[in-house]
N, C-alpha and C positions, 0 to 999 in steps of 0.2 A: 080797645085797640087789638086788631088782630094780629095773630105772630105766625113767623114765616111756617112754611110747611117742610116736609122732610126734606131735610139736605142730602148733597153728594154725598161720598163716603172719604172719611177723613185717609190724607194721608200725612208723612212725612214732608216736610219742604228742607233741601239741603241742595247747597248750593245754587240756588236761583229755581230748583225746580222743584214741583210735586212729583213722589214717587211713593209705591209702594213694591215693597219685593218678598210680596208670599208670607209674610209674617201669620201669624195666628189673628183673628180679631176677636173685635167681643163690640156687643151692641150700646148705642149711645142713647138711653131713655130720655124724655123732659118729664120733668116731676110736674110741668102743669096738668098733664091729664093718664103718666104712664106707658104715652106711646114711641115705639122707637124709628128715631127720627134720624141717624144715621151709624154706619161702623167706624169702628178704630182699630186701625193696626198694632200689636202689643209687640214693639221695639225689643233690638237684643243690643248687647253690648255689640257687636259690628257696625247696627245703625247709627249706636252713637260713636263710633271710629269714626265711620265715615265720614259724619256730619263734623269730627274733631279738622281733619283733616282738607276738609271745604275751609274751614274757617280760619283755618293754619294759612291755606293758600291765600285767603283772602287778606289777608292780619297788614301782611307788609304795606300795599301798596294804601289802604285802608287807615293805618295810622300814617303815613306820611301824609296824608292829606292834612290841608288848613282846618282850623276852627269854624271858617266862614262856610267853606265847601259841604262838611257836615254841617252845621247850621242853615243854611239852603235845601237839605233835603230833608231834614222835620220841621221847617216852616211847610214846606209844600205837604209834607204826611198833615201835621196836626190841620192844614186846611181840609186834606181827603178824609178827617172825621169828622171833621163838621160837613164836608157834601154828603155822607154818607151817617147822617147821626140818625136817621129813622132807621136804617137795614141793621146797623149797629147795634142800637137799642132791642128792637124786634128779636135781633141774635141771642142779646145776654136771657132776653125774657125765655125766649124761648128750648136753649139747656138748661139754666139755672133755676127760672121760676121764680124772679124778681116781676113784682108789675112794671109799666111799661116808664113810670116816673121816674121810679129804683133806675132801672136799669137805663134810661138815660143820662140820670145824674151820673153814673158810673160814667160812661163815655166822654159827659163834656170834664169829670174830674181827669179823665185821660190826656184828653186837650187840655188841661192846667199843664200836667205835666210835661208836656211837649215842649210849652211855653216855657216851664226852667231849663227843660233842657239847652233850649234854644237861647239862651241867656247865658249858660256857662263862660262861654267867651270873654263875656265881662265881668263875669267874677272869677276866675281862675285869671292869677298871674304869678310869673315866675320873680323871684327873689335875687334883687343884686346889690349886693355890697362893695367897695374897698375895705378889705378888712386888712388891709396895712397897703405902705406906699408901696405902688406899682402893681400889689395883687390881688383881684376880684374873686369873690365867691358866687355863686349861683346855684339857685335849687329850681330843675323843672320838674311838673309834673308829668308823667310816661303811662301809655297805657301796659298793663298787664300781659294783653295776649288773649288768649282764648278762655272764655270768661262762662258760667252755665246759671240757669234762674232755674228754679223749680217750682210751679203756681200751682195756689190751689183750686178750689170748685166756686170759692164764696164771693169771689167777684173777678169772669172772665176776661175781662175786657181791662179794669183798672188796673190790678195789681202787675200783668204783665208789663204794665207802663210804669210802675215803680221802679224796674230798673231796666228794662231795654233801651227807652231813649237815653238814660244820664251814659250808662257802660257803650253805647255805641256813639255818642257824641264825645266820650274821651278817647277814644279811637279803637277800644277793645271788638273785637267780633265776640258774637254769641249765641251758644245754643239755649233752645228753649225748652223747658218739658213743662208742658201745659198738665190738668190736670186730666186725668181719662175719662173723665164724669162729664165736661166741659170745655173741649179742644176745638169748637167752633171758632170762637172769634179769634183765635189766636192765629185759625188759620184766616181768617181772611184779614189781620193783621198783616199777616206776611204777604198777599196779596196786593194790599193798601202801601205798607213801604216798596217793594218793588215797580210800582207805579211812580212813587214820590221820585224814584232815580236812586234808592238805597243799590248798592251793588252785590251781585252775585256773592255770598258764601259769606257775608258779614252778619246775615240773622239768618240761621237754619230751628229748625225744629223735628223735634223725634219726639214721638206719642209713645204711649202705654203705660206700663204701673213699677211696682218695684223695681224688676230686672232695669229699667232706664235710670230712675235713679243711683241705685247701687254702679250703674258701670258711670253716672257721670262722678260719681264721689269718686270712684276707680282710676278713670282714666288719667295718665301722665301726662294728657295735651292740654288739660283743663286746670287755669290757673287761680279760679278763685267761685263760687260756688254760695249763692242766693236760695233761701227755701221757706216759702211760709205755708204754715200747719199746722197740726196738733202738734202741743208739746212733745209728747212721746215720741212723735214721728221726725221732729226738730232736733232732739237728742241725740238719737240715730245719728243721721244725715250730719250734725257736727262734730259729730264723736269722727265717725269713717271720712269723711271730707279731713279734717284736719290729722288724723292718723297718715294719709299721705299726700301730706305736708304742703293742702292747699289752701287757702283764705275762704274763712265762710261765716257768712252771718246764717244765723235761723233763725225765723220768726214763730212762735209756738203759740198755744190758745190763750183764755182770760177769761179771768173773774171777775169783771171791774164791780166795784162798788159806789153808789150814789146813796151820798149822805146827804139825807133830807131834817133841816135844821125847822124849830116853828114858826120860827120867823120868816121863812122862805114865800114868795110870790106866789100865791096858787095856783092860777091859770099857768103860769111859766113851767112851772115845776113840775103840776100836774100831766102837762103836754110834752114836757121837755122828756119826762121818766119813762111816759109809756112808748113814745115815740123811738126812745133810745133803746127799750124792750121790744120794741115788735118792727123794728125798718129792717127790711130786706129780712124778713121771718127770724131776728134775731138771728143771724147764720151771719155775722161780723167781730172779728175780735175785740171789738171797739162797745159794744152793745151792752145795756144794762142789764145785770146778771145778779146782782144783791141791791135792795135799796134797805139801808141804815135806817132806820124812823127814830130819832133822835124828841125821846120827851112826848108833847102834846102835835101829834100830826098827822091825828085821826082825819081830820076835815080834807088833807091831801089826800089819804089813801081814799077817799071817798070818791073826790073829786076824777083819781088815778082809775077807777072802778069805773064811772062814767064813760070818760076818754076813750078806755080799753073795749067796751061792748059797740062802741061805735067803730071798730074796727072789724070789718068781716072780709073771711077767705074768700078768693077769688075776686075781691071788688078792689079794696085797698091793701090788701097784705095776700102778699104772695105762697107760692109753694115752699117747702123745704125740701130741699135734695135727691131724697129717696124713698124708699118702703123702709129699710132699716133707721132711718135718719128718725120719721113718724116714730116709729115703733119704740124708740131709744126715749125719745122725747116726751113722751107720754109716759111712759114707765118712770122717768123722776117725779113724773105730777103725782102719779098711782104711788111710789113710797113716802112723798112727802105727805101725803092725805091718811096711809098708814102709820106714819111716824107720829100725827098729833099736829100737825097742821092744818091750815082753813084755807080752800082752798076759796076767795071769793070771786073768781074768775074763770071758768074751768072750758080751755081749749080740744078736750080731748077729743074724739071725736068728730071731726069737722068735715065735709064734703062741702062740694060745688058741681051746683046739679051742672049733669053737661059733661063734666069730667071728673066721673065716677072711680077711674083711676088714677087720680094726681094724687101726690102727697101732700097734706096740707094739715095744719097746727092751729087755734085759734089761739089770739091772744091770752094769757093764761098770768095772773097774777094770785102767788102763795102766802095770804099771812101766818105773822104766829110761826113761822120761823125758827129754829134753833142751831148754832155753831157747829153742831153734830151731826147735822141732815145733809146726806150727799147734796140737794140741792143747792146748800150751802156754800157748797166746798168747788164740788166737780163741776168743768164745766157742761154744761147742755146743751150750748148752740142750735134755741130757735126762743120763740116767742114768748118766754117765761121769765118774770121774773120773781125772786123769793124776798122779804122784809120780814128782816130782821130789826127789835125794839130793843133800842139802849137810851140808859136814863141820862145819859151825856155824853159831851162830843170827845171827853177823851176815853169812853167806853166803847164811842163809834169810830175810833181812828184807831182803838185797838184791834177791832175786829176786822177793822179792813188791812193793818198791820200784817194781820194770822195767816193771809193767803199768801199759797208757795207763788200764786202771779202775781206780776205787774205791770199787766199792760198801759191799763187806766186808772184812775177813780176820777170824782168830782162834789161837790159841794153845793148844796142848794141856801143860799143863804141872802139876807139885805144885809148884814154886819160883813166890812170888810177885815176888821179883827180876826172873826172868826173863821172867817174865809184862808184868813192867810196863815194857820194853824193848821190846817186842813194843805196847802199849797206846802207848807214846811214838811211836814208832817206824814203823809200819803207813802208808803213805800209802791210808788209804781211812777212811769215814763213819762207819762200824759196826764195832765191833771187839768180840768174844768171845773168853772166858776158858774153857775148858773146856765153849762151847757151839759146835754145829757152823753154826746159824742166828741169828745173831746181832740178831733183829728187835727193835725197841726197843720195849715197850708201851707204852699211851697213859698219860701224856699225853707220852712221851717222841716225838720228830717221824722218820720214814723220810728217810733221804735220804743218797749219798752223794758221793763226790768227784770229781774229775780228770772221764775221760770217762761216767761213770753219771749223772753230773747235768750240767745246764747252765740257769742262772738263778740267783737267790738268793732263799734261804727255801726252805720243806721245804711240803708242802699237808697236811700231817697233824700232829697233834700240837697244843702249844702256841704252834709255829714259824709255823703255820698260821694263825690270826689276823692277821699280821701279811700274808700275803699276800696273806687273803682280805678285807682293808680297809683303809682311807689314815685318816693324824690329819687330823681337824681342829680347828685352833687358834683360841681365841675368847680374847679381853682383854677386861675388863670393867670401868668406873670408873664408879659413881653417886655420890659421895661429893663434889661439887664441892667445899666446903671441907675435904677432902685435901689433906695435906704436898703439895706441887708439885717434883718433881725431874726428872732426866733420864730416869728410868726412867716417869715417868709423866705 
């Protein structure tokens, strides 16, 4: 499948329009082969004023609308991604460096999410009581106000749909900051809702790199504040977001670990580990990053060996990111092969004749393994995973214990005993039974532990309501000649 060819040049969209006004840019590469395929504007804190201020304007008339009113225009969006799910696809493939599979499945997991959104109606209800004669209680939900996401590179097109549709169907306006590596789909996101009939000033977006972030954590019009990325960069971002004294979830990287038991299914296991190692170039917080070898389970890594050589760059596994991205990722292989490990998989090195200048990873599985080896530990984010040997499963629930993340783990196993030891047990968010990505559908919420998150509440899901709106509390007594108590 071929992918699009160099696009316009990105701009801002704030209040219903594209603009750009003189900013600095800087060029937008695709890792499938190197070439740059369009610019970005590098935003200053006025751009995000302004875009505050679009959405300030827009906020009032925007929450008084009905449930059903907004639910009518992301029925009509999630229909414009399914007419438009080839351009889409082609889009993600082509900043990102997802194959053309990948990068579909993102889209239509996009239209999942639309789909909750478009549901909320029915599951949000406000609360009413008599809580003594003559006087009712009630709790509505309310939107916030002007609300900001911050997305990263590893998936353009889905993650922006983890919270734009839920925060704009509870009535919030929102700015976006896509990430600079990857701010295509996002705009013709914006494109796609203003067709649906979204209105002026309720989704804006501002491009560029730190300077945007830092003025949205800044700004005083911005009520609550979404961000996934590396740890490090999640830290930041929740530390200064919440210093003035805004609501914020961060989502930060992972270590997941899959613990492979010897009882476990082979074919399943063997497909499910490599599969969860090398989809979307391992470049997903959700991706296998340690597998546990618990005991006698030579015959899977063998089998894991096989799976993995059947996967080649450019045909079924995509690019990774960048020249640094290669470069980073290759150098864990290069220490772990200096540290005393076997490398029986070795990605290094990879081209695809044709695009000489992509970045690309081959599938890359480390045995022999030890607790001490950055591999071990930090994450890598691309097609690598390390296996690590413990002589039992509470040796392997230790080590998966050890790590500062929690996004995932999961368990390979036929014994449901042992399974649910591992479900107890796990210090991380997400936990998978015989699955290697352990994503939670909607309406169930993303989100994990320890250092993967930091805030409370999840932005997606059912979890999601809750962050994207505050109670409010109403008492009501017209009934003058009402019993009179303390309660009323």
């Amino acid at each position: 499948m071929e992918t699009l060819s160099k696009q316009p040049e990105v701009q801002n969209f704030i209040d219903g329009k594209f603009e750009r006004n003189g900013q600095k840019s800087m060029n937008i590469e695709s890792p499938l082969d190197g070439s740059i395929i369009s610019t970005l504007p590098m935003s200053t804190y006025d751009d995000v004023d302004k875009a505050v201020k679009a959405a300030q304007k827009a906020y009032k008339s925007w929450s008084e609308t009905t449930f059903k009113e907004r639910a009518q225009i992301f029925f009509r969006y999630r229909a414009l991604l399914e007419k438009n799910m080839d351009e889409l696809s082609r889009l993600v493939q082509l900043e990102n460096g997802k194959n053309y599979g990948e990068s579909k499945a993102e889209v239509e997991k996009s239209m999942e999410l639309c789909e909750f959104a478009t549901s909320i109606p029915q599951i949000i209800s406000n609360e009413v009581q008599e809580v003594s004669k003559g006087v009712e209680c009630r709790t509505e939900r309310k939107p916030l106000g002007v609300v900001a996401s911050i997305a990263p590179f590893n998936f353009p097109n889905m993650v922006p749909h983890w919270t734009m549709p839920n925060a704009l169907m509870l009535g919030n306006t929102m700015i976006m900051k896509p990430s600079e590596l990857v701010p295509l789909s996002v705009v013709r996101m914006a494109e796609l809702l203003k067709e649906a009939g979204l209105p002026d000033g309720v989704f804006n977006i501002v491009n560029g790199g730190k300077d945007v972030v830092e003025a949205i954590c800044d700004h005083p019009g911005i009520e609550a504040v979404s961000f996934v990325g590396s740890t490090a960069v999640a830290k930041i971002v929740y530390k200064r977001a919440t210093s003035n004294l805004k609501r914020c979830v961060a989502l930060g990287g992972a270590k997941n670990h899959l613990i492979v038991l010897p009882d476990a299914n082979l074919e399943m296991t063997a497909s499910n580990v490599v599969a969860s190692m090398a989809g979307c170039a391992g470049q997903r917080c959700m991706a296998a990053s340690v597998m546990v070898g618990v005991d006698k389970v030579q015959h899977i890594i063998d089998r894991m060996v096989e799976e993995a050589k059947a996967i080649v760059p450019g045909k079924n596994l995509g690019s990774v990111i960048s020249a640094a991205a290669k470069e980073r990722i290759e150098g864990y292989i290069t220490a772990a092969e200096e540290d005393g490990a076997t490398i029986l998989v070795d990605g290094r090195g990879a081209t695809v004749p044709g695009k000489d200048g992509g970045y690309y990873v081959g599938p890359t599985i480390i045995d022999h393994v030890t607790t001490d080896m950055s591999v071990a530990t930090e994450e890598i984010f691309g097609p690598v995973i390390s296996i690590i040997r413990a002589k039992d499963l509470d040796e392997a629930i230790e080590i998966e214990n050890s790590s500062n993340y929690g996004n995932a783990a999961a368990v390979f196993t036929q014994s449901g005993g042992l399974a649910k030891q591992v479900m107890d047990r796990a210090s991380a968010g997400m936990i998978g039974v015989n699955i290697g990505v352990p994503v939670p559908r909607e309406p169930f919420s993303f989100g994990g532990w320890n250092e993967s998150k930091f805030g409370v509440g999840d932005v997606t899901g059912r979890s999601s309501i809750e962050f994207w709106t505050q109670n409010k509390k109403t008492t009501i007594k017209w009934n003058k000649e009402a019993q009179t108590n303390w309660m009323s």
